[in-house]
C-alpha positions as CSV (number, residue, x, y, z in Angstrom):
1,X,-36.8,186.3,-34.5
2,X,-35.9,183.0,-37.0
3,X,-35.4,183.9,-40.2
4,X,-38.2,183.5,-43.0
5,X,-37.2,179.9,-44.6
6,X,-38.6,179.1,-48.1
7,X,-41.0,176.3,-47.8
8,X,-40.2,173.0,-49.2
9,X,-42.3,170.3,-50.9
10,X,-43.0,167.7,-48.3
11,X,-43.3,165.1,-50.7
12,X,-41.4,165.7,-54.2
13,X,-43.7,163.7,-56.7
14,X,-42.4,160.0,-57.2
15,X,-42.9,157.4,-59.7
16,X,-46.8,158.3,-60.2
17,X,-48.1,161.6,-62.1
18,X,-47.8,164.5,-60.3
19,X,-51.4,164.1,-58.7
20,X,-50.6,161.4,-56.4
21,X,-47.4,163.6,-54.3
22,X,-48.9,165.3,-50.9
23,X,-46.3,168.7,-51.7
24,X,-46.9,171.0,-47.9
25,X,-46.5,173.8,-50.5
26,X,-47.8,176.4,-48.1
27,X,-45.3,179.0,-49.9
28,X,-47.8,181.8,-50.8
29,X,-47.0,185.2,-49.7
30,X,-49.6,185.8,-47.1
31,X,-48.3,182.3,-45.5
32,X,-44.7,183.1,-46.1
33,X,-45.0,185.7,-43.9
34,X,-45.1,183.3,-40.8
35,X,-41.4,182.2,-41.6
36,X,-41.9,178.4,-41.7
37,X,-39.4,176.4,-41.0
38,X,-41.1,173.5,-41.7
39,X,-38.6,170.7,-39.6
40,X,-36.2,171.5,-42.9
41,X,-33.3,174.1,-42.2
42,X,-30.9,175.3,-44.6
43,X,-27.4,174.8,-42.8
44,X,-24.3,173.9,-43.4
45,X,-22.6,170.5,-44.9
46,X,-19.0,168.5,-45.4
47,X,-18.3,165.0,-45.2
48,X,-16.4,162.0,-45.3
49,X,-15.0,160.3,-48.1
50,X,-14.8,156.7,-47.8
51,X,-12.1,156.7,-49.9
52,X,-10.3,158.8,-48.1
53,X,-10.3,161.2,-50.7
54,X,-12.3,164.5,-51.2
55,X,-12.9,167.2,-49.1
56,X,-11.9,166.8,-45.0
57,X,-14.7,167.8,-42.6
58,X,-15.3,171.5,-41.4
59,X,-16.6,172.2,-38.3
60,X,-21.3,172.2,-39.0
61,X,-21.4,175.4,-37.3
62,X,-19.7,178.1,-35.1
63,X,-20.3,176.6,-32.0
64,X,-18.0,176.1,-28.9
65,X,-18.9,174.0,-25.5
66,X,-20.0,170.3,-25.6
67,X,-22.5,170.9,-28.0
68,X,-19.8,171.9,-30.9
69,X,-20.2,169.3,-33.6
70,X,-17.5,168.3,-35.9
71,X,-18.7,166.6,-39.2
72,X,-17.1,163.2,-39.4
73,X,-13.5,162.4,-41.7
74,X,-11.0,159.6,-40.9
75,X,-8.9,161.7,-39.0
76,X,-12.1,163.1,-36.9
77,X,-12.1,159.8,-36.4
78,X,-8.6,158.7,-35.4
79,X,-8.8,161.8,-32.9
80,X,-11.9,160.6,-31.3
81,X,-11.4,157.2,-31.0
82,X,-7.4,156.2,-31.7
83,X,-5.7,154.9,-33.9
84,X,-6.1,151.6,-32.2
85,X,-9.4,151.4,-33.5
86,X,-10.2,149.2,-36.4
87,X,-11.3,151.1,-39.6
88,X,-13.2,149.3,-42.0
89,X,-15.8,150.6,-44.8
90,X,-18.9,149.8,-43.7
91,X,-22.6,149.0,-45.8
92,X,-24.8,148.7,-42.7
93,X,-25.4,145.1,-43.7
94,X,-25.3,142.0,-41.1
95,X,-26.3,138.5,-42.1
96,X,-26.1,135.5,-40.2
97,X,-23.2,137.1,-37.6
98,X,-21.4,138.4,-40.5
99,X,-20.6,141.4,-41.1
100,X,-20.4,142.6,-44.9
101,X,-19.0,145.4,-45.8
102,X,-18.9,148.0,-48.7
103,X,-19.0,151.9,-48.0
104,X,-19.1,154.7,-45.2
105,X,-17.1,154.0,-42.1
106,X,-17.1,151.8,-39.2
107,X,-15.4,152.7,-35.7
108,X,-15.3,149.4,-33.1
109,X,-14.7,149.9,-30.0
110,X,-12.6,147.1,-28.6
111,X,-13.8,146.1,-25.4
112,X,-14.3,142.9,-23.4
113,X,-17.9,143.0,-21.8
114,X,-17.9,144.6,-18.5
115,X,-20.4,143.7,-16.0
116,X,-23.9,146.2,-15.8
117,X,-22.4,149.2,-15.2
118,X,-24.2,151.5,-12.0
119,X,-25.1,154.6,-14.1
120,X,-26.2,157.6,-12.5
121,X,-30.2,157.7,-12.7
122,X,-30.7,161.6,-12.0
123,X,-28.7,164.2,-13.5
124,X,-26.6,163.8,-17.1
125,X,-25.3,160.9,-18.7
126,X,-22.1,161.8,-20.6
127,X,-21.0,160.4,-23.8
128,X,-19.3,158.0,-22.0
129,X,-21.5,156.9,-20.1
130,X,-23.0,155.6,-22.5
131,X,-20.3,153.7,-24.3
132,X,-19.7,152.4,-20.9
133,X,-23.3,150.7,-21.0
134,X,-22.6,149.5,-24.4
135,X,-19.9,147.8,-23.7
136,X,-21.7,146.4,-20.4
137,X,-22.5,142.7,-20.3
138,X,-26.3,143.7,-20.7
139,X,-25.1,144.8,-24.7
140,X,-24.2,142.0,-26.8
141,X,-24.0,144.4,-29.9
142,X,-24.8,148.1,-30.5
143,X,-24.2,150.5,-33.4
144,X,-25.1,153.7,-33.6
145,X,-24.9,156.6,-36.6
146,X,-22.3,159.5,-36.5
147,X,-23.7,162.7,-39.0
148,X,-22.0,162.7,-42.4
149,X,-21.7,166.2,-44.3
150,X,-20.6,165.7,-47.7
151,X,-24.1,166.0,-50.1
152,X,-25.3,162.4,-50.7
153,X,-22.5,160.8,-47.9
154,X,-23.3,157.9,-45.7
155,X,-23.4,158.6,-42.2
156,X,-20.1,156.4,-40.4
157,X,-21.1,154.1,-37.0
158,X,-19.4,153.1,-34.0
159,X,-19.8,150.0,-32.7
160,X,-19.8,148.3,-29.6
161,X,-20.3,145.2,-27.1
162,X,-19.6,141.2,-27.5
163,X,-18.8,139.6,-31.0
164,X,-22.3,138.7,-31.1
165,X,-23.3,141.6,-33.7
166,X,-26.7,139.9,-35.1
167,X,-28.8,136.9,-33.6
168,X,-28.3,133.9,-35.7
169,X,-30.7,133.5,-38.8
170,X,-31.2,137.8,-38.8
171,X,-30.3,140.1,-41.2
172,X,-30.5,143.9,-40.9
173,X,-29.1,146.9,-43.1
174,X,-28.9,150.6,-42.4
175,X,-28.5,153.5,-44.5
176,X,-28.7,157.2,-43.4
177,X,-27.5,159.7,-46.3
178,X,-26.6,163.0,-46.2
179,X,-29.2,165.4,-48.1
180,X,-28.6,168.7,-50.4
181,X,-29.4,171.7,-48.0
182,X,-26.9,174.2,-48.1
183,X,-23.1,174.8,-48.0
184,X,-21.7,173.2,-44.8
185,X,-25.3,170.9,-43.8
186,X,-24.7,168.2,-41.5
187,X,-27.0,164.8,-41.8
188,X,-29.6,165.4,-39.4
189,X,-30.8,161.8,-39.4
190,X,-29.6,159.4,-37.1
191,X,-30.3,155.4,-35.8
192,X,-29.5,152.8,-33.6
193,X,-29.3,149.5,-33.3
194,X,-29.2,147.2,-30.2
195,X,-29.0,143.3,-29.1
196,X,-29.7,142.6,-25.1
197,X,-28.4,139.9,-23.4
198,X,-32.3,139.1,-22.2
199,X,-33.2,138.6,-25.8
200,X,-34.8,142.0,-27.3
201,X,-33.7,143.8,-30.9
202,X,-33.8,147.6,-30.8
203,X,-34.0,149.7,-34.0
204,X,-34.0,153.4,-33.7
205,X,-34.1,156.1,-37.1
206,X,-34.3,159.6,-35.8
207,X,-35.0,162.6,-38.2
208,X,-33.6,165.9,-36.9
209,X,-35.0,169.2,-37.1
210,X,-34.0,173.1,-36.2
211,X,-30.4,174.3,-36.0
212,X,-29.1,171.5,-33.8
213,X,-31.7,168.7,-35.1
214,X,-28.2,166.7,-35.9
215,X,-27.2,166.9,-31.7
216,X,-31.2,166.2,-30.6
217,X,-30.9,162.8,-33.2
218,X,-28.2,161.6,-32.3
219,X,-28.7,161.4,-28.5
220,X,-32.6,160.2,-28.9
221,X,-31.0,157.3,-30.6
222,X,-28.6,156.5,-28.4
223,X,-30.8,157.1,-25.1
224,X,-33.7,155.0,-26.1
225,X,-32.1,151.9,-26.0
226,X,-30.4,152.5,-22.8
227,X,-33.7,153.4,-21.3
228,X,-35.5,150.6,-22.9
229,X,-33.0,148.3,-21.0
230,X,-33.6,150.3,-17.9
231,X,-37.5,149.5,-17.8
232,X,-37.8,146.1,-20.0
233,X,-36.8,144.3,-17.4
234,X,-39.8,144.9,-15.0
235,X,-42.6,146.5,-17.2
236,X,-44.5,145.1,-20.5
237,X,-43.0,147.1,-23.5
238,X,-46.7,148.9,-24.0
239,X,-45.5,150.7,-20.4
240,X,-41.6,150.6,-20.9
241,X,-41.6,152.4,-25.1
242,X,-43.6,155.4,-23.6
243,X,-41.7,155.4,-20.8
244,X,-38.1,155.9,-22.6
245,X,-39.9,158.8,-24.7
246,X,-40.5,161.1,-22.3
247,X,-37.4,159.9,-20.1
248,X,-35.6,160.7,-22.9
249,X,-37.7,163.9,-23.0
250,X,-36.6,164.5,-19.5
251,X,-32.9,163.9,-20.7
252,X,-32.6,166.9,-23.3
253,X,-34.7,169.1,-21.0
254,X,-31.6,168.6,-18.5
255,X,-28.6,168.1,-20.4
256,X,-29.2,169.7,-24.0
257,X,-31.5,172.5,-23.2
258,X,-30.5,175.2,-24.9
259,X,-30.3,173.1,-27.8
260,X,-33.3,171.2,-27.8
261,X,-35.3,174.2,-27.2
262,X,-35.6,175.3,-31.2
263,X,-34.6,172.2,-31.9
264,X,-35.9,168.5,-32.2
265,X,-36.2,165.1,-33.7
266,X,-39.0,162.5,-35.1
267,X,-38.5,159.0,-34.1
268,X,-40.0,155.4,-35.0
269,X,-39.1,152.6,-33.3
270,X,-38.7,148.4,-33.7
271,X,-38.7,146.1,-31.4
272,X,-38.7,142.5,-31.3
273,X,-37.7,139.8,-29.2
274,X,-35.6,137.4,-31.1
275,X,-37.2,134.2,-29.2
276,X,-40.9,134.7,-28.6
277,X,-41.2,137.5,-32.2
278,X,-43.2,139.3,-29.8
279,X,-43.1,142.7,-32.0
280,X,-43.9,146.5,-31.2
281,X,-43.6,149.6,-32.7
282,X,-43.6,153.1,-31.6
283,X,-43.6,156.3,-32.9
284,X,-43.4,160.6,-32.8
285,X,-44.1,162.6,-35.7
286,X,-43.4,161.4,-39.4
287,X,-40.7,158.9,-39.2
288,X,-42.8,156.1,-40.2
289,X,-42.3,152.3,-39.6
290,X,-43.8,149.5,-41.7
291,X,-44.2,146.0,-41.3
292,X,-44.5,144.0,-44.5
293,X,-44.1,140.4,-46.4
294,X,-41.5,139.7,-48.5
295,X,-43.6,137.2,-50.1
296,X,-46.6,139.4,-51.1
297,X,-44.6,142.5,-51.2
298,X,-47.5,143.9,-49.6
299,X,-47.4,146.2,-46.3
300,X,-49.3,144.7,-43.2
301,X,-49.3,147.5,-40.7
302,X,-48.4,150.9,-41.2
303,X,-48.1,154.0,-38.4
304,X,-49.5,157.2,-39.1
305,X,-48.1,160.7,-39.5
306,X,-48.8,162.8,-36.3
307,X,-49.6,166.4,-38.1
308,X,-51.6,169.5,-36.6
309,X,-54.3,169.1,-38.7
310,X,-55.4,165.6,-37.7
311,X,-58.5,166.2,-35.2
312,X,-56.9,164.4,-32.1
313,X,-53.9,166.0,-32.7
314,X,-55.1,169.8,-33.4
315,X,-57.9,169.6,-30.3
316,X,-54.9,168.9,-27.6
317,X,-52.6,171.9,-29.7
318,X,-55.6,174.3,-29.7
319,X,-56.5,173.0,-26.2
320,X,-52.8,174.3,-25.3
321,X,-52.8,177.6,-26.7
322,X,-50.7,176.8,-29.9
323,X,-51.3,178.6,-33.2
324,X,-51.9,176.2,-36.2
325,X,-52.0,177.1,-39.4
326,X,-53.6,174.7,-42.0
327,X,-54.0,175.3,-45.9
328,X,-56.0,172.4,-47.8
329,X,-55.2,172.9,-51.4
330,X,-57.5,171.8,-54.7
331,X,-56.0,168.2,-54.8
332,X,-57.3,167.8,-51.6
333,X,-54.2,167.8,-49.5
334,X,-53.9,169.4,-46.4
335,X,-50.9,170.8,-44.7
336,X,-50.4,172.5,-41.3
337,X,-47.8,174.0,-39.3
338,X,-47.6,174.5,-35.1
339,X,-46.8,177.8,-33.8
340,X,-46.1,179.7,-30.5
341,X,-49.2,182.2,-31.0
342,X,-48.8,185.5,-32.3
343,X,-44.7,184.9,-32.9
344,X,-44.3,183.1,-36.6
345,X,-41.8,180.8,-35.3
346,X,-41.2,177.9,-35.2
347,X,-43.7,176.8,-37.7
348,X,-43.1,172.9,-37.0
349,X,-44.5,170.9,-39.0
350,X,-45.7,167.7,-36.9
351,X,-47.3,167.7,-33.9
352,X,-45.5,165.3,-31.7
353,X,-41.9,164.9,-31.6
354,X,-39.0,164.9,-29.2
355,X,-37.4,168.5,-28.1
356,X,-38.8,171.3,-29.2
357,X,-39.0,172.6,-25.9
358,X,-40.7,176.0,-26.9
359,X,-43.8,174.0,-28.0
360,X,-43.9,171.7,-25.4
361,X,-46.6,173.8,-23.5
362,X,-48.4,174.7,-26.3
363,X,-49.6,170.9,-26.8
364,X,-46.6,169.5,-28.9
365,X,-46.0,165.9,-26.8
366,X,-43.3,163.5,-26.8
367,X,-45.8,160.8,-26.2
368,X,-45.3,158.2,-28.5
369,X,-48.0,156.5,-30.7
370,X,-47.8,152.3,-29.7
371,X,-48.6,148.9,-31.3
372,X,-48.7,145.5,-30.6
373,X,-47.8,143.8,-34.2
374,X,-47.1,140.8,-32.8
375,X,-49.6,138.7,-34.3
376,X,-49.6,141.0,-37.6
377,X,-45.6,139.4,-37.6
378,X,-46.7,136.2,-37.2
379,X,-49.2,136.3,-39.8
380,X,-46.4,137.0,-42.3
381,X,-44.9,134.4,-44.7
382,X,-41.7,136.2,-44.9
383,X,-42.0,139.3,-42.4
384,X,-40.1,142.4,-42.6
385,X,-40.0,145.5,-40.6
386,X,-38.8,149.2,-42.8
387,X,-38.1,152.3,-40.9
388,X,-37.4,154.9,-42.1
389,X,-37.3,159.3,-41.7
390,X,-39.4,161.5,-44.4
391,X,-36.3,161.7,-46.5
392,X,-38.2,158.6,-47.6
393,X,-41.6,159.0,-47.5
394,X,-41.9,161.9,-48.8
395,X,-40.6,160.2,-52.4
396,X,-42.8,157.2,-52.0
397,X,-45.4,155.1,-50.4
398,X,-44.6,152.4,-47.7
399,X,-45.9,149.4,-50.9
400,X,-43.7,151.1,-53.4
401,X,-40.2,151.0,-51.2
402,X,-41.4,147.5,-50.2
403,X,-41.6,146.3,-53.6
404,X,-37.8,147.1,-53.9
405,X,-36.8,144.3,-51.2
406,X,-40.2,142.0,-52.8
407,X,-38.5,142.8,-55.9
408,X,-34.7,141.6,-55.1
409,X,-36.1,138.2,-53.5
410,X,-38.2,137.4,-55.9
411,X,-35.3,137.6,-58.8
412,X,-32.7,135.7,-56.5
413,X,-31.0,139.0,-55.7
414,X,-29.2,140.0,-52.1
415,X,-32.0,141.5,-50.4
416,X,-29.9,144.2,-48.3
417,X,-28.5,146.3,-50.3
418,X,-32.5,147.2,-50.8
419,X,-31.9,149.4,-48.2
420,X,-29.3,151.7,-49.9
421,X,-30.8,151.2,-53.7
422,X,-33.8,153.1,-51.6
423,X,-31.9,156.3,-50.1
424,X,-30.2,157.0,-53.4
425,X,-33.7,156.7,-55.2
426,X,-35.5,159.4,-52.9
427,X,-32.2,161.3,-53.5
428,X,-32.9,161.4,-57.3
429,X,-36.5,162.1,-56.7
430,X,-35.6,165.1,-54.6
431,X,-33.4,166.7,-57.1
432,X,-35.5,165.5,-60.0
433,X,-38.4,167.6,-58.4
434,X,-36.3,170.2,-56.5
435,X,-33.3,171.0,-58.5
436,X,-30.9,172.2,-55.5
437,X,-32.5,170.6,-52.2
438,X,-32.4,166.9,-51.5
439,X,-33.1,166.0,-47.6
440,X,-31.5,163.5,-45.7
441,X,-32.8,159.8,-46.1
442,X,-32.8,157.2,-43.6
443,X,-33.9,153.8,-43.8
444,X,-33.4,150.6,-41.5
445,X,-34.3,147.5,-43.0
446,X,-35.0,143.9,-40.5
447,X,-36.0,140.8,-41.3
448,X,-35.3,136.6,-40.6
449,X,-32.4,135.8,-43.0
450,X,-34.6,132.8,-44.3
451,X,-37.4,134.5,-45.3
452,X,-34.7,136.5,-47.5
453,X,-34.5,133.4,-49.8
454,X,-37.1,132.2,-51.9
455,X,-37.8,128.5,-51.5
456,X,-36.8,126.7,-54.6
């Protein structure tokens, strides 16, 4: 039987007056009964200081076996990865094939491009098997998110394939912070980034949930890509997105299933191909993405949440057997929460996502919500794509974190570091409305490098 867990706001009220913030308070007696859990955990948290100062990183829980997770230090990483390595601090920022670089940690893998490596298709693909398709001649540049532990630290990356990092005339910066949950709580969050040889930019940001949300993250964001590149090649990408979801479904269900069972991750997607801008997005659960222009600082397509209490969504749960709890309070918002009947756990609080293998029979899909924004993209001035977990979004709206970037090229500013200002504003938020809880914020920020200028 889980624990009860205190119920946390889902959205901590922002810049607007308290009437305007959707909190999923649900924390009354008769409802606290059910122990929610809500997707938030309280577990442990340590870190790495880019410095190299501070405190090293502890071990994010007592766990033996290839699923024990180590929180991520310098020497965690010299272990790992050699001292060969290059170390470098690292902001998340590329512009124009150049990397910039400011805080957090960067691992590259040295490699020269090997040819498409013969993976196995059935069966598990081990950690290094897939750095062995990174560095494959089908990967000009990947990166991918290692979790951080220290309150408020930047998650570190590893990075792989060609030189080519960035296509000429693209920018991108990615952020993932650690939240506030707990003594030794790992960053949950986790993203990716990929370039293929054929042409097509991946961007990943997972959000984490249940007491190995960190280990589900981290290998949605490395598997989608790979499975993307599988399929790409010989299906249209409104066949091949759902297609990696529930492969990658398929892939904790055989390698991480004991973990994945209580245990899952939200997930939007970006996808563009760098000649043609044809543009998708795709999406489980309440990691949103948003496509905006820099030059209206207006958003021009934004997915939705996928909660219990949304008709579609509750008919298929109720359809399935699951329990769902819903409480609409007097400023008209609405919360819900998905359980195995009759059991009070797990209490999750979307209704698609990836793992959560006890709710998967009860109605709780991987499927993934997808769009064609291509002409949306191309309707843009200055187009921009934002993804980003609920770290985010439950501080702000999509317009208000757009302005930030609006804001920046408008005054003459770098655009980028938009991307950081952003996590470290939903931190303050959190512990502005919460006191001792902050959760972990992720945000990936794309867009041409010339529409990050303002024509004089």
């Amino acid at each position: 039987m889980w624990p009860a867990v205190p119920l946390l706001p889902a959205r901590v009220a922002g810049r607007r007056a308290a009437p305007q913030c959707r909190c999923a308070r649900l924390n009354d007696a008769a409802v606290a009964a059910f122990g929610f859990d809500a997707g938030l955990r309280e577990v442990p948290s340590r870190s790495y200081s880019s410095s190299g100062s501070g405190s090293h990183a502890t071990s994010t829980a007592k766990r033996t076996g290839p699923l024990a997770t180590s929180c991520i230090t310098s020497s965690t990483m010299r272990l790992a990865y050699g001292d060969a390595s290059a170390q470098r601090s690292f902001s998340g920022h590329w512009q124009w094939r150049r990397w910039t670089a400011s805080s957090s940690t960067a691992t590259t893998v040295a490699s020269s491009p090997q040819q498409a490596p013969l993976l196995p298709t059935r069966g598990c693909l081990r950690a290094r098997d897939l750095d062995t398709w990174a560095e494959s001649i089908n990967v000009l540049g990947h990166v991918h998110s290692r979790p951080s532990c220290e309150p408020f630290s930047l998650s570190p990356t590893r990075e792989f394939g060609g030189k080519v990092e960035t296509p000429e005339d693209w920018s991108i910066s990615l952020r993932s912070a650690a939240g506030m949950k707990g003594s030794s709580s790992p960053n949950q969050d986790a993203f990716s980034y990929t370039l293929l040889r054929c042409g097509w930019i991946i961007c990943v940001a997972c959000d984490g949930h249940g007491e190995q949300g960190e280990v589900v993250a981290e290998r949605v964001a490395r598997m989608l890509p790979l499975l993307l590149d599988r399929h790409i090649s010989s299906m249209s990408l409104v066949e091949a997105l759902p297609r990696a979801f529930l492969d990658a479904q398929g892939d904790l269900e055989r390698c991480f299933k004991t973990a994945q069972f209580y245990s899952g991750a939200t997930l939007a997607v970006f996808c563009i191909h760098q000649d043609s801008h044809e543009a998708w997005f795709a999406h489980a659960g309440d990691s949103l993405a948003v496509l905006g222009d820099l030059a209206t600082g207006r958003t021009r397509f934004v997915t939705q949440e996928h909660k219990a209490h949304h008709p579609t969504e509750l008919g298929r749960l109720e359809q399935c057997g699951a329990q769902v709890v819903k409480k609409r309070y007097e400023d008209g918002e609405m919360v819900s929460r998905v359980f195995i009947p009759r059991t009070g756990v797990p209490g999750l609080a979307m209704s698609r996502s990836l793992g959560d293998g006890c709710l998967k029979k009860f109605g709780v899909v991987a499927d993934p919500e997808v769009h064609d924004i291509s002409e949306h993209w191309k309707s843009c001035t200055s187009p921009c794509v934002l993804l980003a977990s609920d770290g985010l979004w439950d501080t702000m709206d999509p317009e208000e974190a757009l302005v930030e970037f609006a804001r920046r090229r408008r005054r003459g500013l770098e655009v980028l570091p938009g991307a950081e200002a952003l996590v470290r504003t939903a931190q303050k938020l959190w512990i502005e409305s919460e006191g001792d809880y902050c959760d972990d914020a992720t945000v990936l920020f794309m867009a041409p490098s010339a529409g990050l200028r303002v024509e004089q």
